[in-house]
C-alpha positions in Angstrom: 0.0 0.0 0.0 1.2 3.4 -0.5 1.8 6.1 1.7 0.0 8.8 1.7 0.3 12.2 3.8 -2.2 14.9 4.6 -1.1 18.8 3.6 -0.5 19.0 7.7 1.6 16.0 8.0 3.9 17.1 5.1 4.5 20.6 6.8 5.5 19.0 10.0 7.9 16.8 8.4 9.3 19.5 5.8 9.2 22.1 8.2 7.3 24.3 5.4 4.3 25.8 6.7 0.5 25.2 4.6 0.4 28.3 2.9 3.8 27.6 1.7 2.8 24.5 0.1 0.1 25.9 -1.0 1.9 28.8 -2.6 3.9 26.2 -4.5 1.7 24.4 -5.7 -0.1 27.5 -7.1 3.0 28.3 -8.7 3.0 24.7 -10.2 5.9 23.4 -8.3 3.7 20.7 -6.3 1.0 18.9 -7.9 -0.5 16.7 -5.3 -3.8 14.3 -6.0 -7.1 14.8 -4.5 -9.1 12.5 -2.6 -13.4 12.3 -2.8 -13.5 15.2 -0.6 -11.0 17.5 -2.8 -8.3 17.4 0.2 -4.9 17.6 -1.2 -3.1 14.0 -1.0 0.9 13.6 -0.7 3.0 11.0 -1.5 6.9 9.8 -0.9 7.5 11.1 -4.4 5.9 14.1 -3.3 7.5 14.9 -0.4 11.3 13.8 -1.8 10.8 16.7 -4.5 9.6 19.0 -1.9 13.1 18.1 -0.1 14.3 19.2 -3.8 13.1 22.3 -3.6 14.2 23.2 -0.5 17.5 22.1 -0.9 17.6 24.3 -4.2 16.1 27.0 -2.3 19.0 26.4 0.3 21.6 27.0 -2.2 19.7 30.6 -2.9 18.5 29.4 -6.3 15.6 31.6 -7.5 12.0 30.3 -7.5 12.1 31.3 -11.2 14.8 28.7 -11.7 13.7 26.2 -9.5 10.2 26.6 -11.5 11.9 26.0 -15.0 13.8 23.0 -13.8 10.2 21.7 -13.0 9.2 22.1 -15.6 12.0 20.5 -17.7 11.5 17.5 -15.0 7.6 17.1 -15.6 9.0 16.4 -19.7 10.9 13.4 -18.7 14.8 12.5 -19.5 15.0 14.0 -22.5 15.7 17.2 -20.6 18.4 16.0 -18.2 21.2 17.7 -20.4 19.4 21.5 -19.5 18.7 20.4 -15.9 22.4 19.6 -15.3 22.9 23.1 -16.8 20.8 24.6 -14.1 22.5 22.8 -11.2 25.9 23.8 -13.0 24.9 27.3 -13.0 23.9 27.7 -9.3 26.7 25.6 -8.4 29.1 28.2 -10.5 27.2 30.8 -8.1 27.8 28.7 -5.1 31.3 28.6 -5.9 32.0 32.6 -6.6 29.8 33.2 -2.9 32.6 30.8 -1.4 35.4 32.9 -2.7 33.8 35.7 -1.5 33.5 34.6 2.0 36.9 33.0 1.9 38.0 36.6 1.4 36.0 38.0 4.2 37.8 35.5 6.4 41.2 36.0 5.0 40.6 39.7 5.7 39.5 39.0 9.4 42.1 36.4 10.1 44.6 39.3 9.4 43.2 41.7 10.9 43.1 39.5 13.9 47.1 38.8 13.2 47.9 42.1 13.4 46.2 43.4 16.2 48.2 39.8 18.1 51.7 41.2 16.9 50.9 44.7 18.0 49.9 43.4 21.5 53.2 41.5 21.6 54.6 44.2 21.0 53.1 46.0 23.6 53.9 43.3 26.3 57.9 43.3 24.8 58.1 47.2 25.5 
């Protein structure tokens, strides 16, 4: 049998609130099945692409982005090639924010360098 998850169980285990996942699935990102009384119905597949998206979302990759790689997912394998494009890019992004920050540290870990070698001074004198 398959599992299946109300809207308020897949917040609680995503952490993503209801109007969240509702918001997404406005936007087309979630497309979850109805039961007889219209109540939205998750499953595992479900909620591992909602762990996509959050991951993406993680990484600072744009719900614009995150929307086009749905939709080059919901057209099967045939667009793997321009998915991998999209992961490449935000990973290219990823990679020029941990420069950045690895300058930011550089520049504090010198800072912090300097102001030990003037306190040693200080203590020689």
């Amino acid at each position: 049998m398959i599992k299946t998850y109300k809207i308020s169980e897949i917040s609680s285990i995503t952490g993503l609130s209801i109007p969240t996942l509702r918001y997404y699935e406005d936007l087309g990102l979630l497309k979850p099945a109805r039961n007889d009384n219209n109540y939205r119905v998750f499953k595992d597949k479900d909620l591992r692409w909602i762990e996509f998206i959050s991951r993406a979302k993680a990484t600072g990759m744009p719900l614009a982005k995150i929307i086009e790689y749905s939709k080059l997912r919901e057209q099967g394998d045939e667009t793997v090639k321009e998915r991998i494009s999209i992961l490449e890019q935000q990973e290219q992004i990823l990679h020029a924010q941990q420069q950045e920050i690895q300058t930011h540290i550089d520049f504090l870990q010198n800072k912090k360098r300097y102001y030990a070698q003037l306190q040693d001074s200080y203590k020689k004198s």
